[in-house]
C-alpha positions, 0 to 999 in steps of 0.5 A: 376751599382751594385745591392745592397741588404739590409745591410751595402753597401746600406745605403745611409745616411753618416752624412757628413762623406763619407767612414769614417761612421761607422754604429755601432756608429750610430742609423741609420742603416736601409733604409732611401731614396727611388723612388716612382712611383705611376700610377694607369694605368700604371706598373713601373719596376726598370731597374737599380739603384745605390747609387752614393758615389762619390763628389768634393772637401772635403765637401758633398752636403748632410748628404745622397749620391744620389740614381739614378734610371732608371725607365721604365713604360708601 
């Protein structure tokens, strides 16, 4: 999994696209998707987390890729 800060490679919505989004044409230029944990009596740290691109067949399921996390909480 690859650490991904803010910009361009961490966007996650493509609208049906895949590789061939471009950003530039598109309004939707800043974070859209997030994992949210809330346990008052617990602390939550993020392991790891990544955007997957990848899909089967010439349609997406969705306009956004999947974000996965592995989350660990004490």
């Amino acid at each position: 999994m690859s650490r991904l800060r803010d910009g361009t490679a961490s966007n996650t919505y493509h609208g049906y696209e895949g590789a061939a989004y471009d950003l530039r044409r598109h309004h939707l230029a800043w974070r859209l998707d997030w994992v949210l944990f809330r346990r008052a009596d617990q602390l939550v740290h993020v392991e790891t987390s990544d955007i997957v691109r990848s899909h089967r067949g010439p349609l997406y399921p969705s306009d956004h890729y999947r974000v996965v996390s592995d989350l660990n909480w004490e």
